[in-house]
MDTraj code that builds the backbone (N, CA, C; nanometers):
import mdtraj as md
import numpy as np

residues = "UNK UNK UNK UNK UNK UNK UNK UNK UNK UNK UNK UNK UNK UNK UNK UNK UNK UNK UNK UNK UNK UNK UNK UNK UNK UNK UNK UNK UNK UNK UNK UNK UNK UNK UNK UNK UNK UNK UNK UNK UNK UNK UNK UNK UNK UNK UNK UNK UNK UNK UNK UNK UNK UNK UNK UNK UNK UNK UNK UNK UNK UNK UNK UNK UNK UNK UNK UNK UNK UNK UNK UNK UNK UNK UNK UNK UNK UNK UNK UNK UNK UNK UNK UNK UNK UNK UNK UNK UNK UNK UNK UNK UNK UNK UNK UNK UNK UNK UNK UNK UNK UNK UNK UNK UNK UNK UNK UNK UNK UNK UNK UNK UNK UNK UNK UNK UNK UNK UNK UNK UNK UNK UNK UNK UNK UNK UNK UNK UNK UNK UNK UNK UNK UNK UNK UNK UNK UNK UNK UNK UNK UNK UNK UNK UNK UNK UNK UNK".split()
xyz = np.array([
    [6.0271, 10.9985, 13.2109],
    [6.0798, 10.8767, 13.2712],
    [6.1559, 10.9158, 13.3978],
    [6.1498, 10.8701, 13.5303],
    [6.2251, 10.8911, 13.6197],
    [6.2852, 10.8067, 13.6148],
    [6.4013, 10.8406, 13.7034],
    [6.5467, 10.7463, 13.7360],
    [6.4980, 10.6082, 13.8212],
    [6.4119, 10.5715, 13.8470],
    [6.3658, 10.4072, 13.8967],
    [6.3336, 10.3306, 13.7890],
    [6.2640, 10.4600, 13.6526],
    [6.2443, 10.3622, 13.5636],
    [6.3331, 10.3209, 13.4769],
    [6.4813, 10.3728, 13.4802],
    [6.5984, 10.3428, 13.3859],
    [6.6002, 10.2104, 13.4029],
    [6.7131, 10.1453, 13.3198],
    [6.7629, 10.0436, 13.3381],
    [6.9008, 10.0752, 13.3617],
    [6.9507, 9.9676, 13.5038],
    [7.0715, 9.9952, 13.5763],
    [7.2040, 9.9685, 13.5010],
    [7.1644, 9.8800, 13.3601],
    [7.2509, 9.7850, 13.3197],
    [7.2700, 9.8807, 13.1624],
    [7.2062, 9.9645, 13.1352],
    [7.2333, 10.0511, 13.0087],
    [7.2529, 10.2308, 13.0702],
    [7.2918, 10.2542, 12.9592],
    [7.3308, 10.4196, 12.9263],
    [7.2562, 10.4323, 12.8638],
    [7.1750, 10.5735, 12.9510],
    [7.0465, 10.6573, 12.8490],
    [7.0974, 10.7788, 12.9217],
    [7.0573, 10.8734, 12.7767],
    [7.1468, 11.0024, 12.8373],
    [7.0488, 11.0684, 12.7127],
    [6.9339, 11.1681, 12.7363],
    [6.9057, 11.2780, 12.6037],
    [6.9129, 11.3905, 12.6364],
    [6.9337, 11.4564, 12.5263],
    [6.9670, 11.5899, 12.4886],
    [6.8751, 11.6650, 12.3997],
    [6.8247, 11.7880, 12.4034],
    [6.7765, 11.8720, 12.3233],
    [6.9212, 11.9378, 12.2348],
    [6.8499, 11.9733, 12.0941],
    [6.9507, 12.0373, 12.0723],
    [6.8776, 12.1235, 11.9627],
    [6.9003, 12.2396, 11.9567],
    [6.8330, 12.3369, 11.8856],
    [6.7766, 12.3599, 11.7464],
    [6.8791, 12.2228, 11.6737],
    [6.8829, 12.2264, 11.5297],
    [6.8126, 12.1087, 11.4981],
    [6.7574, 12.1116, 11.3522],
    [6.6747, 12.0307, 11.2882],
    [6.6696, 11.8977, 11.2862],
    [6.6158, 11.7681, 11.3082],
    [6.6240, 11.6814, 11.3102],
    [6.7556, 11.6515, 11.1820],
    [6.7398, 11.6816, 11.0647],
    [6.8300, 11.6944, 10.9289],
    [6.9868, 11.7020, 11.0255],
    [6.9932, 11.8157, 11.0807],
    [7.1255, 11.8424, 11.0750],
    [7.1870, 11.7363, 11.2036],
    [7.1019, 11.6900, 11.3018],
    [7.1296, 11.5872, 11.4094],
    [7.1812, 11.4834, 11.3367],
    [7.0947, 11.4400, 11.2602],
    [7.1294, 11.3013, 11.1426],
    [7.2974, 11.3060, 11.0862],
    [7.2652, 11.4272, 11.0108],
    [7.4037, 11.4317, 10.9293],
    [7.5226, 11.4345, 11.0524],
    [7.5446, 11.5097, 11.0946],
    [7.6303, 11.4499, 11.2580],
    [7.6402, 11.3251, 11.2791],
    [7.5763, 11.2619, 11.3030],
    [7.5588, 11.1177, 11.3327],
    [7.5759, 11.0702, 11.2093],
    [7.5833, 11.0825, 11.0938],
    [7.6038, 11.0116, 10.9508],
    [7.6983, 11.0180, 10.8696],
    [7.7356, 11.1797, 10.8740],
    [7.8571, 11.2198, 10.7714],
    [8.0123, 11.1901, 10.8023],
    [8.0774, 11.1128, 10.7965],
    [8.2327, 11.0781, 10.8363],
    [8.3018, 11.1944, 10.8659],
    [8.2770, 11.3331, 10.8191],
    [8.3699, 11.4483, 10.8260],
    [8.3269, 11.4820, 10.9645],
    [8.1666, 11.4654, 10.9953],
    [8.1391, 11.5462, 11.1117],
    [8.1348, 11.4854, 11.2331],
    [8.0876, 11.3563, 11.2185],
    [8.1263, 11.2137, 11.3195],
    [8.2374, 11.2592, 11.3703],
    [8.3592, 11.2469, 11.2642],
    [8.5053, 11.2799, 11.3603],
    [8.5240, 11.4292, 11.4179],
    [8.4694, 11.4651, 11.4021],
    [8.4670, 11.6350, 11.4784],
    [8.4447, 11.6048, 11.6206],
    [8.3314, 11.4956, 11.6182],
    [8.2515, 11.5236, 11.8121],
    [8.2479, 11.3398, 11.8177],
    [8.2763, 11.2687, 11.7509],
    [8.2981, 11.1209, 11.8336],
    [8.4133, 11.0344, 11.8142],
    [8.4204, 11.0422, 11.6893],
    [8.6017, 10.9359, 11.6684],
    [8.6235, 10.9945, 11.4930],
    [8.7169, 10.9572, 11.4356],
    [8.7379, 10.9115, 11.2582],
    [8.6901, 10.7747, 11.3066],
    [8.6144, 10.7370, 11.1705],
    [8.5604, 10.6279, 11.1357],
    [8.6112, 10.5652, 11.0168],
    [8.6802, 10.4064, 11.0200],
    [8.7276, 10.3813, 10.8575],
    [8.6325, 10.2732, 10.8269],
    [8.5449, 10.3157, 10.6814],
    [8.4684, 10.2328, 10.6338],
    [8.3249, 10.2399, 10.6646],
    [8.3102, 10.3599, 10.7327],
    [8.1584, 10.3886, 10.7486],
    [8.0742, 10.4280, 10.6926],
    [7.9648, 10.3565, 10.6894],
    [7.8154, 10.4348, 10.5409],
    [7.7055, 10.3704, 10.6566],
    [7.6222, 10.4913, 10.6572],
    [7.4952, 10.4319, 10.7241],
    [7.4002, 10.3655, 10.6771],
    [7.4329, 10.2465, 10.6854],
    [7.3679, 10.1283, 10.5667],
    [7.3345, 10.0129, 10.6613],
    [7.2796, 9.8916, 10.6690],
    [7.1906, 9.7877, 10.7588],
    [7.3216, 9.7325, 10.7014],
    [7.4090, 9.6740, 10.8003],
    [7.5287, 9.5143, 10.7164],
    [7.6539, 9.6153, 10.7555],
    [7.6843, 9.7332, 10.7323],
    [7.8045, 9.8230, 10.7014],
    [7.8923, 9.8169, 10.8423],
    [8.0547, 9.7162, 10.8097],
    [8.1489, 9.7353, 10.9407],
    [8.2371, 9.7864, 10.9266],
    [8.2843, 9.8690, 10.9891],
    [8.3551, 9.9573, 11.0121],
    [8.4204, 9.9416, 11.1539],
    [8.5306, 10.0318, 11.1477],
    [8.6254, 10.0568, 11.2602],
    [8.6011, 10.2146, 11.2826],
    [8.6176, 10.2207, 11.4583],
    [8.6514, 10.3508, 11.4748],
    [8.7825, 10.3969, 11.5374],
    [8.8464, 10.4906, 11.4659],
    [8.9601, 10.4925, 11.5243],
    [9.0024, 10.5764, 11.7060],
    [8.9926, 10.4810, 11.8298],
    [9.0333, 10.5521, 11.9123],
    [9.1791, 10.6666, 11.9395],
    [9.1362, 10.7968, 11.9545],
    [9.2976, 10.8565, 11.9842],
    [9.3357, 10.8653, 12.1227],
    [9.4088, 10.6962, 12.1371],
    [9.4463, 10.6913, 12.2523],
    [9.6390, 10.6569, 12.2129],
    [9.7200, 10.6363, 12.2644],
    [9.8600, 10.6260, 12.2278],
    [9.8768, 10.4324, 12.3650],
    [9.8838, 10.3529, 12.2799],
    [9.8853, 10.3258, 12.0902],
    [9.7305, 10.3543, 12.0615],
    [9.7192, 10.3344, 11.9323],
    [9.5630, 10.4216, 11.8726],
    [9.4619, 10.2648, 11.9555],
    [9.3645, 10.2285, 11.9435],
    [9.2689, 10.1854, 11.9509],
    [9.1794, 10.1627, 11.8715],
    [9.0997, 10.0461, 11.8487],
    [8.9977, 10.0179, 11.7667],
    [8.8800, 10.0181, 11.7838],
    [8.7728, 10.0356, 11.7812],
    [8.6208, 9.9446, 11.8147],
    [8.5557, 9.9043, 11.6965],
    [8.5415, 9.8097, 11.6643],
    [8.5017, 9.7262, 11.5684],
    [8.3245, 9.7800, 11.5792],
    [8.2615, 9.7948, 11.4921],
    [8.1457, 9.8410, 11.4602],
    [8.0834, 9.7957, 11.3715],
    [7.9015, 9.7403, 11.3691],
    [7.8660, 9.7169, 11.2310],
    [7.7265, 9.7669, 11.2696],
    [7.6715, 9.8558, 11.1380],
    [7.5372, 9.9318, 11.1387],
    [7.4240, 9.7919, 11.1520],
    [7.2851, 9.8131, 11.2349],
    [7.2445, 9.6983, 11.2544],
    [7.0643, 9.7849, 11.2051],
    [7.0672, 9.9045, 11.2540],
    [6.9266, 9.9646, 11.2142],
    [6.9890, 10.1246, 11.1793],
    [6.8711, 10.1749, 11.0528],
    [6.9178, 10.2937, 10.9902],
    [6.7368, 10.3421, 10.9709],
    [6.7265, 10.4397, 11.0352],
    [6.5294, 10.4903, 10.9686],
    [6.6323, 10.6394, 10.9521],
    [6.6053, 10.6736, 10.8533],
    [6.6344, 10.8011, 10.8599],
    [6.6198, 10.8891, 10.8790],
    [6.7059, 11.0050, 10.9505],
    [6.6754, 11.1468, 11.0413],
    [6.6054, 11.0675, 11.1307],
    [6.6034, 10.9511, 11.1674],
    [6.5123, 10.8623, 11.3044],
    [6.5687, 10.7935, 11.3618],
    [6.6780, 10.7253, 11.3166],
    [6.7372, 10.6286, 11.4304],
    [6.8425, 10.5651, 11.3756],
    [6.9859, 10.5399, 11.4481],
    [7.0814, 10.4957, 11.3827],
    [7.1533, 10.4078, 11.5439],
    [7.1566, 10.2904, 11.4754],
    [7.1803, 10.1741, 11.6018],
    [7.3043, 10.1062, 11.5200],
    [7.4088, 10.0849, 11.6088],
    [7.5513, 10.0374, 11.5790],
    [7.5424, 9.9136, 11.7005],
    [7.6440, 9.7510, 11.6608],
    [7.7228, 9.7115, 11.7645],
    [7.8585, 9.7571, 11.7741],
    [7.9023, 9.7459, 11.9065],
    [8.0142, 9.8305, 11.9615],
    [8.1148, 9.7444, 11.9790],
    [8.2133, 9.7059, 11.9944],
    [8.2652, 9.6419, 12.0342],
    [8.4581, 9.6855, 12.0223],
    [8.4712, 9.7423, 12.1494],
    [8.6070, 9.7903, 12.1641],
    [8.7506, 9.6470, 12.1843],
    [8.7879, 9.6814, 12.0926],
    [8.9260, 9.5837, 12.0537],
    [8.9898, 9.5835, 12.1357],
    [9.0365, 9.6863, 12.2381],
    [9.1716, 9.7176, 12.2865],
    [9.1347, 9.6668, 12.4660],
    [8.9769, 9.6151, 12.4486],
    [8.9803, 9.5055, 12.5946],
    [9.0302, 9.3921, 12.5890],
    [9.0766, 9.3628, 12.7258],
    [9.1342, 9.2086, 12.7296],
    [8.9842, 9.1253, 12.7258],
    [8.9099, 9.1814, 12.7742],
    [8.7639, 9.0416, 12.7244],
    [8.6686, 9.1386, 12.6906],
    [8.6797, 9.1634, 12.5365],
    [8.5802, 9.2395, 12.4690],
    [8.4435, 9.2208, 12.4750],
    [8.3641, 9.3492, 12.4940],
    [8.2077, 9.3098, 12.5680],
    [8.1196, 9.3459, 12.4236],
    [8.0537, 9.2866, 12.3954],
    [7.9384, 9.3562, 12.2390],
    [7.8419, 9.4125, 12.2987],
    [7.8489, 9.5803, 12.3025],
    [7.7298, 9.6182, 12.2878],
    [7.6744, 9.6867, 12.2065],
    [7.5534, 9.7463, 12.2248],
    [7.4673, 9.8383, 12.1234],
    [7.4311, 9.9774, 12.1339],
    [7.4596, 10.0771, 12.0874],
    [7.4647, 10.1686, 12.1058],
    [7.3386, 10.2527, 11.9918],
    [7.2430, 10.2922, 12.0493],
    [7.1630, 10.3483, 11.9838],
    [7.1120, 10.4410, 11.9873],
    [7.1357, 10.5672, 11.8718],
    [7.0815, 10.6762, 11.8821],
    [6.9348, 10.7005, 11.7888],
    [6.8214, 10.7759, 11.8588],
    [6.7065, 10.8155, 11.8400],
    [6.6878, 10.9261, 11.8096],
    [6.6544, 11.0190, 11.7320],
    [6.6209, 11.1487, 11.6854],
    [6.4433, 11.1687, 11.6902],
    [6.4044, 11.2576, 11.7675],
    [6.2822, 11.2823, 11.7375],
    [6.2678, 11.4419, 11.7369],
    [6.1907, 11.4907, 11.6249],
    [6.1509, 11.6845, 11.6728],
    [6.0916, 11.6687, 11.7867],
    [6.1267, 11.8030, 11.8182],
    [6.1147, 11.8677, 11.9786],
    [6.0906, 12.0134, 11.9569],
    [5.9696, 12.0414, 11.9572],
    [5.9156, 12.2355, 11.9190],
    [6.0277, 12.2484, 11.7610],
    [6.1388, 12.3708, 11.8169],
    [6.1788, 12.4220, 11.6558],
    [6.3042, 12.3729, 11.7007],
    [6.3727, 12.2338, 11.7649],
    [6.4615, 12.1389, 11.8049],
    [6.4720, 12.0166, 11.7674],
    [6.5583, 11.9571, 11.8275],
    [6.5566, 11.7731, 11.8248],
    [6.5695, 11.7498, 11.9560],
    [6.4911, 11.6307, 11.9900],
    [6.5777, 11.5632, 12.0870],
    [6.6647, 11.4220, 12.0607],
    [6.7460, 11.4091, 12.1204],
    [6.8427, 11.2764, 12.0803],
    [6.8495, 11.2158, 12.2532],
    [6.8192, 11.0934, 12.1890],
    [6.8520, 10.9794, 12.2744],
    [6.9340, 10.8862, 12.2712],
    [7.0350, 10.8470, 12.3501],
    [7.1305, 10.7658, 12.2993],
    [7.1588, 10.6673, 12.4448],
    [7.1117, 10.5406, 12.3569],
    [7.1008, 10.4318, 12.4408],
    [7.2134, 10.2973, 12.4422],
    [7.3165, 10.3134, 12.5441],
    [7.4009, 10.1829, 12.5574],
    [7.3897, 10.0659, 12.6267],
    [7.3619, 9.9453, 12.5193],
    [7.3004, 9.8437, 12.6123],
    [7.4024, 9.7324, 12.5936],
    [7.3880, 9.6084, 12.6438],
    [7.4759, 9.4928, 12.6935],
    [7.5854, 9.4944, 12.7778],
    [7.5828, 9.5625, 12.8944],
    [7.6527, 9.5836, 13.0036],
    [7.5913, 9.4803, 13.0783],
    [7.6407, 9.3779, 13.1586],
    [7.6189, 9.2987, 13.2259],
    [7.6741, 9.3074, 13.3966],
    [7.5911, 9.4213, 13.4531],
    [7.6665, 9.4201, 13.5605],
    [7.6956, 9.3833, 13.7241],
    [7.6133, 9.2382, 13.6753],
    [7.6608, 9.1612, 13.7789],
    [7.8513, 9.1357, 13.8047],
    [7.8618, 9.1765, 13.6635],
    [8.0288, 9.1584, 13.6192],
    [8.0989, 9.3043, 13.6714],
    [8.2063, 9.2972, 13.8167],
    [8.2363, 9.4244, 13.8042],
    [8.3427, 9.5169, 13.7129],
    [8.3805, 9.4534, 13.6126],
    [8.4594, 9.5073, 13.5244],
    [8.3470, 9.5731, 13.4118],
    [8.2469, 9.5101, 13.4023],
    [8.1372, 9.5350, 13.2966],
    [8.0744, 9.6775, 13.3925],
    [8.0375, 9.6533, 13.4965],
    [7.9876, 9.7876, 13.6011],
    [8.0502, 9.9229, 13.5511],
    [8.1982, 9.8586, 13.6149],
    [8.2702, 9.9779, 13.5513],
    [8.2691, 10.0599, 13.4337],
    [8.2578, 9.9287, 13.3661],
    [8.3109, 9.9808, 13.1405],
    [8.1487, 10.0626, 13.1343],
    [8.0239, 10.0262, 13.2317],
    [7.9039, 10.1078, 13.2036],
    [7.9341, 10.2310, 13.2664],
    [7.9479, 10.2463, 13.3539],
    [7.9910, 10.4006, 13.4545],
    [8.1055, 10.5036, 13.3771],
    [8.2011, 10.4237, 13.3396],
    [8.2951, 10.5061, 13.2329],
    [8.2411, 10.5766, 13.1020],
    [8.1534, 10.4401, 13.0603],
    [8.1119, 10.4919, 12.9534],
    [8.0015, 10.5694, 12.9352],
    [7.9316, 10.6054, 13.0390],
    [7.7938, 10.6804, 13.0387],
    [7.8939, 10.8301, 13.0693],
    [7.9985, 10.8409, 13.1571],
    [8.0931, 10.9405, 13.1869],
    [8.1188, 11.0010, 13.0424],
    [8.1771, 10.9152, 12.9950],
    [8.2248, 10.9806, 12.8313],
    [8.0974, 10.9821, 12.7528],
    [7.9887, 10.9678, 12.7429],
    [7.9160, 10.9930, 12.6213],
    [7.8530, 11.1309, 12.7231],
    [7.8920, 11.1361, 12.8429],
    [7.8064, 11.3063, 12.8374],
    [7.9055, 11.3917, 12.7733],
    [8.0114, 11.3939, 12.8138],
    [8.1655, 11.4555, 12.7330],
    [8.1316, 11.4776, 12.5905],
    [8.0845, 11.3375, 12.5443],
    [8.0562, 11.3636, 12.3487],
    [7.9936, 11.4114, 12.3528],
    [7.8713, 11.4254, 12.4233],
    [7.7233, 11.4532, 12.3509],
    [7.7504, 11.6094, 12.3789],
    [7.8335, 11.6317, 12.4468],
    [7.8742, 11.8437, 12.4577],
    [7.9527, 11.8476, 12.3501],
    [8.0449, 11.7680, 12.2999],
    [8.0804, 11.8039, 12.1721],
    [8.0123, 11.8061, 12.0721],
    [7.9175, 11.7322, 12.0507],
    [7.8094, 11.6994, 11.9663],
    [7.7402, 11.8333, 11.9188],
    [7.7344, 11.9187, 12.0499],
    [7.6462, 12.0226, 12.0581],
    [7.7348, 12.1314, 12.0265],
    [7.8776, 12.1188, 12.0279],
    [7.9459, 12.2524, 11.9939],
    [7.8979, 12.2176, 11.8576],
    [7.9937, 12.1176, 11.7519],
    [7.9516, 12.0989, 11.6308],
    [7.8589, 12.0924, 11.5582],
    [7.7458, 12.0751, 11.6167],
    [7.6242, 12.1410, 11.5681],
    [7.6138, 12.3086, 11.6021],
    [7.6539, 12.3652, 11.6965],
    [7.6453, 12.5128, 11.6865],
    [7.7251, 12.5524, 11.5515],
    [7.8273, 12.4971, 11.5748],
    [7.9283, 12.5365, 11.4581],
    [7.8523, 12.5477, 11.3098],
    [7.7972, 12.4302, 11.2413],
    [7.7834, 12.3620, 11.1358],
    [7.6093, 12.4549, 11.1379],
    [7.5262, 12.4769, 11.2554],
    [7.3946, 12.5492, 11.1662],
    [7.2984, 12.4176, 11.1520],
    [7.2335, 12.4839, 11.0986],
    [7.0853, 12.4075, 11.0514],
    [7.1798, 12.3279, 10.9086],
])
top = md.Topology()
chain = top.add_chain()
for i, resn in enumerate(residues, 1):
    res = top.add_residue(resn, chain, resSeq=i)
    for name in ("N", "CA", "C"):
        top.add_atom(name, md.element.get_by_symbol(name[0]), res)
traj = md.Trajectory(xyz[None], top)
């Protein structure tokens, strides 16, 4: 895909990462390891219906209200997003894709409902494509860490 064919209005950002589709999943699934490389999560199970909060560590803490919307397993795990601690909270969707890649994964992780004719929404997309490259390197220490 080249960069004309993105869409201006979402975050797409993939990554190879060396380890098994299995162990990408559990990262993305397990509450212990989630909070290692993206937030603590209270009330999370990767289940179709399941809402949950994630806890931001910002001072005062922060919320984003979350509910699982698609689950294929070791294949795809799609959340709505929706950060509390805006004065006009935006819903979006945040979806990650797992596919093998040779003796790898690749992960795709797609943020959509940015509306950015809106320049506060412009922004909250540019910030936030900023910080999910930040995670997705943490992502990748904790998977070095943790192994197949």
């Amino acid at each position: 895909m080249s960069d004309s064919e993105l869409n201006p209005a979402a975050v797409e950002i993939g990554r190879f990462f060396p380890q098994p589709p299995g162990a990408v999943w559990r990262a993305l699934t397990e509450p212990d390891l989630l909070e290692r490389w993206l937030m603590r999560s209270i009330g999370f199970g990767a289940s179709v219906g399941t809402h949950f909060i994630f806890v931001v560590p910002t001072q005062p803490t922060g919320k984003i209200a979350c509910e699982v919307l698609a689950v294929r397993q070791s294949e795809q795990l799609t959340l709505s997003w929706v950060d509390l601690r805006a004065r006009y909270p935006a819903r979006w969707v945040v979806d990650w894709v797992i596919r093998p890649q040779g003796r790898g994964t690749r992960l795709l992780l797609t943020q959509t409902g940015f509306d950015i004719s809106d320049r506060r929404q412009q922004m909250a997309r540019n910030v936030m494509e900023r910080g999910w490259t930040i995670t997705l390197s943490q992502l990748h220490e904790v998977l070095d860490q943790v192994g197949a």
